[in-house]
C-alpha positions as CSV (number, residue, x, y, z in Angstrom):
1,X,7.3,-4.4,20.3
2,X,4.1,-4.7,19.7
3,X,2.4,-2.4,16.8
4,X,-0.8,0.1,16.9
5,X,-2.5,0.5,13.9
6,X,-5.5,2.7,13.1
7,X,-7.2,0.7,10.2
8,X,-9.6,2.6,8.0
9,X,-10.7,2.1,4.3
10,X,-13.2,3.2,1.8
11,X,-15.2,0.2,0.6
12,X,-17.1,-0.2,4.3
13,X,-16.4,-1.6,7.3
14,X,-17.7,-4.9,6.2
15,X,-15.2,-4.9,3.1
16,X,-13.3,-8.4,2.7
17,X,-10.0,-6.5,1.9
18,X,-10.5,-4.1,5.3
19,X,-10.3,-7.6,7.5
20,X,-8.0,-9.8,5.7
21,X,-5.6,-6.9,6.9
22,X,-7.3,-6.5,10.2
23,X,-6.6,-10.6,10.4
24,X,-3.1,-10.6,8.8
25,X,-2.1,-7.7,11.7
26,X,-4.4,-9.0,14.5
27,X,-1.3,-11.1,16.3
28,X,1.3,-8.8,15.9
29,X,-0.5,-5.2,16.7
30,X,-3.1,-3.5,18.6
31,X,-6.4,-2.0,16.2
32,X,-8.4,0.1,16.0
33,X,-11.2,-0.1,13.2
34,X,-12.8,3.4,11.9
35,X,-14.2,2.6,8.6
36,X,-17.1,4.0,6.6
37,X,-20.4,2.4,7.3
38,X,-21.3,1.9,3.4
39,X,-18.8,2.2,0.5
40,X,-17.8,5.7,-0.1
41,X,-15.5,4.4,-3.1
42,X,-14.0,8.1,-5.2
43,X,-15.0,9.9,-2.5
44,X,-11.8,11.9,-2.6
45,X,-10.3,13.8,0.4
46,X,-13.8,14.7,1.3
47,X,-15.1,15.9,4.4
48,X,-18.4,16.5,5.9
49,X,-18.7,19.9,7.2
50,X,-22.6,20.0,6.6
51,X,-24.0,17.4,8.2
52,X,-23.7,15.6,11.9
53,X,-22.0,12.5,12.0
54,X,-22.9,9.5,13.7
55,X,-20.2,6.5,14.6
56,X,-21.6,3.5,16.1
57,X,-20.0,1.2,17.9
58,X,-19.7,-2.3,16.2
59,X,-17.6,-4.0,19.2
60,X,-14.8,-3.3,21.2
61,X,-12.2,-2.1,18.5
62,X,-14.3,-1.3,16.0
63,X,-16.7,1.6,14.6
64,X,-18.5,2.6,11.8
65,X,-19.0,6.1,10.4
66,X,-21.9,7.2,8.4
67,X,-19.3,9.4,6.9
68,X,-16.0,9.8,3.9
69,X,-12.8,7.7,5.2
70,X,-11.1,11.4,6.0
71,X,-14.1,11.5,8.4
72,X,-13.7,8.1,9.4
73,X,-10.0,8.7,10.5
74,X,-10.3,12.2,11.4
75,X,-13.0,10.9,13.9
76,X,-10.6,7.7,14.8
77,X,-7.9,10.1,15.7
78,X,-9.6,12.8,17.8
79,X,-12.8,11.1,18.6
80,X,-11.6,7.7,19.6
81,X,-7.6,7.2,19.7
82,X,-6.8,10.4,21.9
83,X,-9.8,9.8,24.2
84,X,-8.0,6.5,25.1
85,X,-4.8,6.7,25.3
86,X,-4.1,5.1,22.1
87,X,-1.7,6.7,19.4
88,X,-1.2,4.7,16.0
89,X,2.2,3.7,15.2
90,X,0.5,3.6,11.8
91,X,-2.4,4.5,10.2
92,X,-3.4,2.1,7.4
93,X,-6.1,2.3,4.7
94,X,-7.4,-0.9,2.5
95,X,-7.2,-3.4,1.4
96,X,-8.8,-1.4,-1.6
97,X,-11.3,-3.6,-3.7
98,X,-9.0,-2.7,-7.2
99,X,-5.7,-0.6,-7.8
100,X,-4.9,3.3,-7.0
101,X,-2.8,4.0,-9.6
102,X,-1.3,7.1,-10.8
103,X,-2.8,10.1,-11.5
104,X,-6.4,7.8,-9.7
105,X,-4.7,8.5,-6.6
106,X,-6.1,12.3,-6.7
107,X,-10.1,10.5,-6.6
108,X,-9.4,7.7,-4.0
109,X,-11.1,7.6,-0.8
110,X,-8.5,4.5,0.3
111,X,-5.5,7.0,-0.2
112,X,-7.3,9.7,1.2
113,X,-8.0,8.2,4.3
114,X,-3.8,7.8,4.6
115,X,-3.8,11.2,3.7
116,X,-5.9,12.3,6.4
117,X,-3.0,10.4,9.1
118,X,-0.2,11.9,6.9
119,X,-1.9,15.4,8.1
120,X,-2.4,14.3,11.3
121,X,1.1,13.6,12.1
122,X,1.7,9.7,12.1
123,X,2.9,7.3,9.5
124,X,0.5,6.0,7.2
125,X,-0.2,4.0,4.0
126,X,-2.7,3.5,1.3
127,X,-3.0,-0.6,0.4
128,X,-4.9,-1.5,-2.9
129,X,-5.1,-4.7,-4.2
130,X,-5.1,-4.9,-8.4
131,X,-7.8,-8.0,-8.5
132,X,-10.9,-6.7,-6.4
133,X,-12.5,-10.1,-5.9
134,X,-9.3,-12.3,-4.7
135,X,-6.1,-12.7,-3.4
136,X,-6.8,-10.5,0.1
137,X,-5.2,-13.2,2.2
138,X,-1.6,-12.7,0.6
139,X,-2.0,-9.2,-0.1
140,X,-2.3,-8.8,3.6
141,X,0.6,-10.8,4.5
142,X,2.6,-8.8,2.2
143,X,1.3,-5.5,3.8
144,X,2.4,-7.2,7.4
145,X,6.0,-7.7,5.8
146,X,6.2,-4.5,4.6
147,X,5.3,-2.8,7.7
148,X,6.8,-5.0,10.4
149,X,10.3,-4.1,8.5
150,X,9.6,-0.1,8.1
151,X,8.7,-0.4,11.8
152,X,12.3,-1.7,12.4
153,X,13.6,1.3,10.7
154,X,13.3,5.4,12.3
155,X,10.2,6.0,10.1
156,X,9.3,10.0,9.7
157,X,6.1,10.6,10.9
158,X,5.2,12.3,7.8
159,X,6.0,8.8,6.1
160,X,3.0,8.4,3.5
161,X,3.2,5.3,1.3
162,X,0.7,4.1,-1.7
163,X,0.9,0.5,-2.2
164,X,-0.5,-1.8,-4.8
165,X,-0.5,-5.7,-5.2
166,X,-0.2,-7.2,-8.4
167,X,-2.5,-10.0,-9.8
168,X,-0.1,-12.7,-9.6
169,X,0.6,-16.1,-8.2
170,X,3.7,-15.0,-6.3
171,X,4.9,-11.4,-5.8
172,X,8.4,-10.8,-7.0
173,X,9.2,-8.5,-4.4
174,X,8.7,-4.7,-3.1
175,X,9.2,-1.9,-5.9
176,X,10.1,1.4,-5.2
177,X,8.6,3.8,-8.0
178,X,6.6,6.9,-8.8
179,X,3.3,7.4,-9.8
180,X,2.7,6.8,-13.5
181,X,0.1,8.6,-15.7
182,X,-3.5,7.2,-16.6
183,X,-5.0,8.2,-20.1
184,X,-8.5,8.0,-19.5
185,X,-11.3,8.1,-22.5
186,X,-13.7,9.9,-20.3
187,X,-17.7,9.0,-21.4
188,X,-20.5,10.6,-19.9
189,X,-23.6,8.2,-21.4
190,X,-26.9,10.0,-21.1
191,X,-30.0,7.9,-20.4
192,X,-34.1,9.5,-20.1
193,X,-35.8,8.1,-17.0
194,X,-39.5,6.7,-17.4
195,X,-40.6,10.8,-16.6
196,X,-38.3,11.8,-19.4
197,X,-35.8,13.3,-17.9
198,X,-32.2,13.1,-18.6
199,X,-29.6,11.1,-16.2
200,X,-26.1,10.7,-16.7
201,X,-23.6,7.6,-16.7
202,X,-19.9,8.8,-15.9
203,X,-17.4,5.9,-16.9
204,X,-14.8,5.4,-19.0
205,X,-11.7,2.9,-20.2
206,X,-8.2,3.5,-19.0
207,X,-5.0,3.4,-20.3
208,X,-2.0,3.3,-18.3
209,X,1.6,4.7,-18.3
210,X,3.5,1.5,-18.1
211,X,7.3,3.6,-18.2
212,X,10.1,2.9,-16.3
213,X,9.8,4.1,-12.6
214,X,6.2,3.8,-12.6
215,X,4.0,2.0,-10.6
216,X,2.4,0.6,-13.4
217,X,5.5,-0.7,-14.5
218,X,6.0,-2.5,-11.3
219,X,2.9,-4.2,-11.4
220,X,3.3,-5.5,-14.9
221,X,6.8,-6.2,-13.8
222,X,5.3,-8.5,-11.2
223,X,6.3,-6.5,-7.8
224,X,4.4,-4.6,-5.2
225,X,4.6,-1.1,-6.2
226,X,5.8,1.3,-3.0
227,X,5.1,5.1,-3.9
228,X,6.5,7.1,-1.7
229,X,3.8,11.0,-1.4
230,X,3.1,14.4,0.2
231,X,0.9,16.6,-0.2
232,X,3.5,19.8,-1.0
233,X,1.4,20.8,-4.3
234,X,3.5,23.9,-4.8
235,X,4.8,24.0,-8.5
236,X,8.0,25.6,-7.5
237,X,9.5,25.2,-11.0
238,X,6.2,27.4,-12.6
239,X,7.3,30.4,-9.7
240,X,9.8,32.8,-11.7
241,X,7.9,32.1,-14.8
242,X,4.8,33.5,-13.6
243,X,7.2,36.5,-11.4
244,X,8.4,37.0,-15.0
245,X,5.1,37.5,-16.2
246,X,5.0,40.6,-14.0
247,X,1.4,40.3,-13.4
248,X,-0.9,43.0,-12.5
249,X,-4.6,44.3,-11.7
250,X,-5.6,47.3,-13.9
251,X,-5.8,50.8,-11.9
């Protein structure tokens, strides 16, 4: 059987991760390309509501969007895939230019953009790879492996998967795990501009909860970490404390 994929990403659709997976899938699956047409890197689950978007047409398979990657597969979906007759057995997102770890995964654009298929109703996954100037080629392979066996299996389509590729030699293998915890020493650096006014430098230097379970762990371990998501952000267990509470406004 041969696979469709939606491929998006957040670096641009010009990233070197974006077509070493478009190459590693290109003999086994239909594509479609929607990707940003500039990097749009931490752009989150954003969406533009206040501005027109434009998508250009790069060549057959492929467009650009001078938009967020939700926009890009929001607009891949209804704007492109429906029109034509082509629904995604998957929807994937990367190769990300650096991990999406942890609690990082709340700021990515990459694991937005699988996100944005999760809500739309088809199987999708987030691919980052830990080095962000090498190793796309067997990142990608590994990303084919991965998918060509869920695809043999009777995937949900509310499946939504964050993957990350150690900075190894060989990978050890794939890792099941949860998302660890980032401890980040958050600096904002303010700098004067020649007119004298005051700019600001976010940035910072992470630290990483390497426990067992974690995707962290994983990676350190030397596997591909597989974090298995949704997006059901109800704290059920914080419910009857706060009906305890017996809240009120005043009369």
């Amino acid at each position: 059987m041969t696979l469709r994929i939606l491929l998006s990403n957040d670096d641009g659709v010009r990233a070197t991760g974006l077509w070493a997976l478009h190459d590693a899938f290109a003999e086994h699956a239909e594509i479609l390309v929607v990707a940003p047409e500039r990097e749009q890197s931490a752009s989150s689950h954003a969406l533009t509501l206040h501005n027109p978007l434009r998508m250009r047409k790069d060549r057959d398979g492929v467009y650009a969007v001078d938009g967020t990657p939700t926009d890009c597969v929001l607009m891949g979906i209804r704007a492109v895939a429906e029109r034509e007759g082509f629904r995604p057995d998957f929807v994937l997102s990367g190769i990300n230019h650096g991990p999406n770890l942890g609690d990082d995964v709340t700021y990515s654009g990459t694991v937005a953009a699988a996100f944005e298929g999760h809500l739309l109703g088809y199987p999708s996954i987030a691919f980052s790879n830990v080095n962000a100037s090498a190793g796309f080629e067997k990142a990608a392979q590994a990303a084919l492996q991965l998918v060509q066996q869920l695809s043999e299996q009777d995937v949900p389509s509310d499946l939504l998967l964050n993957v990350n590729f150690p900075d190894i030699e060989t990978f050890r293998g794939f890792r099941i795990c949860g998302l660890g915890h980032r401890r980040y020493e958050d600096v904002v650096e303010e700098r004067t501009d020649p007119r004298g006014r005051n700019y600001y430098w976010l940035g910072g230097h992470p630290t990483w909860d390497d426990g067992d379970g974690s995707d962290m762990a994983a990676l350190t371990a030397g596997y591909v970490s597989v974090t298995p998501m949704h997006l059901a952000l109800t704290d059920t267990t914080k419910m009857q404390a706060l009906e305890a509470w017996n809240l009120k406004l005043p009369k």
